[in-house]
N, C-alpha and C positions, 0 to 999 in steps of 0.2 A: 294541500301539498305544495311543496316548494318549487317543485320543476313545473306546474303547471303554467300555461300561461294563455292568456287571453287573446283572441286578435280584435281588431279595428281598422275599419276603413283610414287611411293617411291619405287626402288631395295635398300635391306639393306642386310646384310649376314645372313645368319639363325642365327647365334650365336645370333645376337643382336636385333634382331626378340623377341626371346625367353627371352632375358634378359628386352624385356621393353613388353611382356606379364606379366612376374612374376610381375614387377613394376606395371601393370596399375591393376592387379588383387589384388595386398596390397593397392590400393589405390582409391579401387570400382571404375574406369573408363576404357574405353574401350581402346582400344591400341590407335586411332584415337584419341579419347579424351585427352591420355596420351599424346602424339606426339605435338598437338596444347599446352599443360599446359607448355611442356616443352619450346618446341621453342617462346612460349607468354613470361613467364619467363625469357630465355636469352636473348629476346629484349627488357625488362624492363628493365634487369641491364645493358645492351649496350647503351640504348639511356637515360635512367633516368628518363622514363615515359612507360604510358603503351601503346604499340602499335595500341591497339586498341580504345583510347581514339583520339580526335581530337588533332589535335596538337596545343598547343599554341601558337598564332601570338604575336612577340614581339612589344611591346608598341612604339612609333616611338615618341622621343624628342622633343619638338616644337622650 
């Protein structure tokens, strides 16, 4: 299923804890929510699609 999702332990340093509170609280999302937009985001501009979209199969030449 597509909606499903996993969790896992994140250790981060308080500093940066607090730093992407402030960020998800300017941005009405929850820290969790914040953490997935972000990591969604740097794997759209790493791969040049969205990771969460299926991935396109290349057309095969005849």
């Amino acid at each position: 299923m597509a909606d499903e999702k996993k969790g896992f332990l994140l250790r981060i340093p308080p500093p940066l804890l607090d730093d992407l509170r402030r960020w998800a609280e300017q941005d009405l999302r929850s820290i969790n929510g914040q953490i997935e937009w972000i990591l969604r985001n740097a794997l759209k501009e790493r791969l040049g699609r969205d990771p969460l979209e299926p991935a396109q199969q290349k057309k095969r030449k005849a």
